[in-house]
C-alpha positions as CSV (number, residue, x, y, z in Angstrom):
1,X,0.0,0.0,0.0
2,X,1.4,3.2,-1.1
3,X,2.0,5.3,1.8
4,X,0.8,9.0,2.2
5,X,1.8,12.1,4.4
6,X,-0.7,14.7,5.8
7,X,0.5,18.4,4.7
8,X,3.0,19.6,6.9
9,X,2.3,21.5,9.7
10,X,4.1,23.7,12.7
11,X,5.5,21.1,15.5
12,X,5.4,21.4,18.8
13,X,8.9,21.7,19.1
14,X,9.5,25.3,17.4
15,X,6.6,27.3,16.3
16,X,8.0,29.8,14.9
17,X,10.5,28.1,12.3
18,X,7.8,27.5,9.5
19,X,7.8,30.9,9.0
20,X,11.6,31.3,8.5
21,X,11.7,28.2,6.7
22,X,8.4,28.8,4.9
23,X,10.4,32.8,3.5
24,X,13.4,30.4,3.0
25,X,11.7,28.2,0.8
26,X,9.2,30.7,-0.9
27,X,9.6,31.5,-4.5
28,X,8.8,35.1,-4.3
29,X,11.6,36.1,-3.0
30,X,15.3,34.4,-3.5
31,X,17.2,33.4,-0.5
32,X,20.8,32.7,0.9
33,X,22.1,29.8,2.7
34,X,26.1,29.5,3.2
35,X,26.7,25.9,4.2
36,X,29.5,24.5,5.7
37,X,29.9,27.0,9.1
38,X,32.0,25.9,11.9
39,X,32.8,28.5,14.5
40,X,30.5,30.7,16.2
41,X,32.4,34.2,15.0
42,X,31.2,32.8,10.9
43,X,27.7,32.2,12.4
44,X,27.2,35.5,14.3
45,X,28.5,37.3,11.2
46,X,26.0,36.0,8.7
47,X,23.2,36.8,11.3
48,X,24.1,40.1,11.1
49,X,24.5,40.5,7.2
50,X,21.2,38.9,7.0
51,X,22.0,36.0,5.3
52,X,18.7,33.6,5.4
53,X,20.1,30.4,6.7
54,X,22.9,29.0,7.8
55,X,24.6,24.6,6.7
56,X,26.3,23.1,10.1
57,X,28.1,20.0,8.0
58,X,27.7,17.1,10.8
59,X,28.7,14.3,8.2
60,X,32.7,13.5,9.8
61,X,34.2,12.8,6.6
62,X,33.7,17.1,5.2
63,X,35.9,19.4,5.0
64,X,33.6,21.3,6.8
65,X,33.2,18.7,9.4
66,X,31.5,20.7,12.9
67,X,30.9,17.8,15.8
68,X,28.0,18.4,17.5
69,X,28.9,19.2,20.3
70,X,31.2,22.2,18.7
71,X,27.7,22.9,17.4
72,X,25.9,22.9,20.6
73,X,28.1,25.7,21.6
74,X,26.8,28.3,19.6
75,X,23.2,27.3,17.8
76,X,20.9,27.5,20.8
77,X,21.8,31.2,20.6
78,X,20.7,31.7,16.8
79,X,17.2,30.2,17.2
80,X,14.8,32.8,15.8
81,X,17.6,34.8,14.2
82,X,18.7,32.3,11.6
83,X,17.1,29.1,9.5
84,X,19.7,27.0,11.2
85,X,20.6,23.3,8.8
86,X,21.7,20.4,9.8
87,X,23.3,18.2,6.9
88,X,23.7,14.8,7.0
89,X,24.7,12.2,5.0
90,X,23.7,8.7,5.4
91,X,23.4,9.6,9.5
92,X,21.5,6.7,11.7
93,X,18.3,8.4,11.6
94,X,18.0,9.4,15.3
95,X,20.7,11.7,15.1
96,X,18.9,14.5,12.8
97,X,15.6,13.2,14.9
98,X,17.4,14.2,17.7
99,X,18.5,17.5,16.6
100,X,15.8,18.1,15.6
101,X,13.2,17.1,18.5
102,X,15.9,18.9,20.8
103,X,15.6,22.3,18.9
104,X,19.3,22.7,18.1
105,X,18.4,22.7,14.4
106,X,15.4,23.8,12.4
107,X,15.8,21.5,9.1
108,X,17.6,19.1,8.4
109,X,18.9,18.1,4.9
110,X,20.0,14.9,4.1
111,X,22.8,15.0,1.4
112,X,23.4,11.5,1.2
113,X,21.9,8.2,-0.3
114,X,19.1,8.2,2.1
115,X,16.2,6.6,0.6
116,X,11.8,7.2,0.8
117,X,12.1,4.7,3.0
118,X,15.2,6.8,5.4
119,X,13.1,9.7,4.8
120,X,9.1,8.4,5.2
121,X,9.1,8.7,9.4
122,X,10.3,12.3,9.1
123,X,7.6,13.1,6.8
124,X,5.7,11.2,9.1
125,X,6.4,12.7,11.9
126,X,6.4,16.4,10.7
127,X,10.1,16.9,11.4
128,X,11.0,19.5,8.7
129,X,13.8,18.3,6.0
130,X,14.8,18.9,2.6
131,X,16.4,15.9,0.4
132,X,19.5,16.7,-2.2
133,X,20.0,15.5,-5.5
134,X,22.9,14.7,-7.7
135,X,22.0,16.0,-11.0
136,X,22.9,14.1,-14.3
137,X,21.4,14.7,-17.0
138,X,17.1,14.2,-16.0
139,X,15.4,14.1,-12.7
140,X,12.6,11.9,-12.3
141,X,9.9,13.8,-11.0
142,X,7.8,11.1,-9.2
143,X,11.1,10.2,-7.1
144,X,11.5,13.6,-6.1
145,X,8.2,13.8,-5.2
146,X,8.3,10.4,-3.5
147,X,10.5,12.1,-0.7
148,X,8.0,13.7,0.9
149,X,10.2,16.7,1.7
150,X,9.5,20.3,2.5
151,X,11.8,21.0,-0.5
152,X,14.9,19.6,-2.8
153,X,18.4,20.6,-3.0
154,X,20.2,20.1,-6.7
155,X,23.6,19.4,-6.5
156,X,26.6,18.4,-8.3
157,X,26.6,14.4,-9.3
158,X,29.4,13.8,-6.8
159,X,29.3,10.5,-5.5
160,X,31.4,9.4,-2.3
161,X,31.9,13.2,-2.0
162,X,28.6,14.4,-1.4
163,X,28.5,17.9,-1.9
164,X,31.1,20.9,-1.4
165,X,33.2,20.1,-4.3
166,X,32.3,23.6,-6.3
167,X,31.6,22.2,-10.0
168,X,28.3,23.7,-11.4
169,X,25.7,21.7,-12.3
170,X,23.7,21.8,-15.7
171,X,21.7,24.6,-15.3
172,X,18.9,23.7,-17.8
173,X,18.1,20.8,-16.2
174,X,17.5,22.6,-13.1
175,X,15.3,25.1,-14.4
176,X,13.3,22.6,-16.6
177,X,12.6,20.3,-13.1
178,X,11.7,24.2,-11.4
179,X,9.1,25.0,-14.4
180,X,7.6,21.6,-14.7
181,X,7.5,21.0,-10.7
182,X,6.3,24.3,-9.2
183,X,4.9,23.0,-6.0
184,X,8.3,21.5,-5.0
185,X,10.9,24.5,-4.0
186,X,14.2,24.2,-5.0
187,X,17.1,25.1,-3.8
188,X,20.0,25.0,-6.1
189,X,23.9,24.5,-5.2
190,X,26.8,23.0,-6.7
191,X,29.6,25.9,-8.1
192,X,27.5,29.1,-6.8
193,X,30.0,32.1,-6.7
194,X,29.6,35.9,-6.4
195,X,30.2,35.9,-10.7
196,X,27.8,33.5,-11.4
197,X,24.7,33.8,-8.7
198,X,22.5,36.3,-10.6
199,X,22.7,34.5,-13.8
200,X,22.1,31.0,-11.7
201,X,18.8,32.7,-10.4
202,X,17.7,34.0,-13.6
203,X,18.4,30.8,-15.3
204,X,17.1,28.4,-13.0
205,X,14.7,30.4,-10.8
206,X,15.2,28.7,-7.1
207,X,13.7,29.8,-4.0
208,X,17.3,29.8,-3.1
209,X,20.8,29.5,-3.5
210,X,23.4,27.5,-1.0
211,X,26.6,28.1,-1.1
212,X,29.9,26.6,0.5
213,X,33.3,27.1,-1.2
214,X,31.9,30.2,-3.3
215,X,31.7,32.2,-0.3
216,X,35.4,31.0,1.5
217,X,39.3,31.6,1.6
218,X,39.5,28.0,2.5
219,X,37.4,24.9,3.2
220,X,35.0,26.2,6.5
221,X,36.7,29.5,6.5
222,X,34.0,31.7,5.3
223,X,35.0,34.8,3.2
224,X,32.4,37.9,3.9
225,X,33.0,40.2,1.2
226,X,31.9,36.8,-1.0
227,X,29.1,36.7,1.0
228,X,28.4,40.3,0.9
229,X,28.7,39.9,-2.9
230,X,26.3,36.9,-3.2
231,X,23.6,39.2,-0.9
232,X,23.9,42.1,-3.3
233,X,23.6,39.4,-6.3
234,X,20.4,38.1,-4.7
235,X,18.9,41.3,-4.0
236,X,20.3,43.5,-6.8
């Protein structure tokens, strides 16, 4: 039997991140996430640039690595002021439920091979996430849909490596999957820089844009006139 998902709906545990993540993920307006912070200076920074959300990398193997309990640090103290992201990739599932349910995170992305089936009791459960895909050359739409998630990340085809590695993605096959899929916001990464985010938008036409090395110095050192930049290219 094919299993369905009532519409998502504010948890109990944080009522006031559907409406961050519902302006994150709204097409109206294009939004900013830099992914891949580690330190609480980067974090309070972005805050106060305005940058939408915010990527804590809890996946050990990245070069952008932050153990939780580095994380645990500094998040509590951006709740309301940030979309604060978990990303995972191919976690034991209690981890982002625990993050989660604990309110040191307010979505979580999984950036790995997680499956419907990984995914379903989040859905479930009404525990907000947001599922990335490798782009080839064609998405399927009824496995993106099959996800169940609040919205999908396109990313470079990168396997073993799972995001971060800065090549761009095709860009028409991103825009035909936005067009033909409107109810499903994406958000697009994979090569986003300062040169190159005002063409990605007009091109593909995300709700938003995440970004990692195009807004560093160095892997999980963040770089804020990059991120000043990619601010001004999303609201020009």
């Amino acid at each position: 039997m094919k299993k369905t998902f009532a519409p998502f709906a504010p948890s109990r545990f944080n009522l006031l991140v559907p409406s961050l993540l519902d302006t994150f993920l709204s097409p109206a307006r294009p939004s900013l996430k830099i992914c891949g912070v580690t330190t609480s200076a980067d974090a309070e920074r972005l805050v106060e640039l305005g940058v939408h959300a915010l990527g804590i990398n809890f996946w050990d193997k990245s070069k952008r690595f932050c153990p939780v309990q580095s994380a645990r640090a500094f998040l509590p103290a951006l709740k309301d002021r940030i979309l604060r992201v978990g990303v995972f990739v191919n976690a034991e599932p209690d981890l982002p439920r625990q993050l989660l349910e604990g309110d040191l995170i307010d979505l979580a992305q999984f950036h790995g091979d997680e499956t419907v089936d990984y995914c379903g009791p989040f859905a479930h459960d009404r525990l907000p996430f947001i599922k990335a895909i490798g782009v080839t050359r064609h998405i399927g739409l009824e496995e993106a849909a099959a996800f169940h998630a609040r919205g999908l990340l396109l990313d470079a085809h990168a396997p073993e490596l799972y995001g971060g590695t800065g090549r761009v993605i095709d860009w028409m096959v991103a825009a035909e999957f936005v067009s033909t899929t409107p109810e499903i916001p994406v958000i697009l990464a994979g090569g986003i820089t300062p040169d190159n985010a005002a063409e990605a938008l007009t091109t593909v036409g995300p709700a938003a844009l995440d970004v990692a090395s195009g807004a560093e110095s160095a892997p999980g050192v963040k770089d804020f006139q990059k991120v000043e930049a990619l601010l001004a290219a999303i609201n020009p």
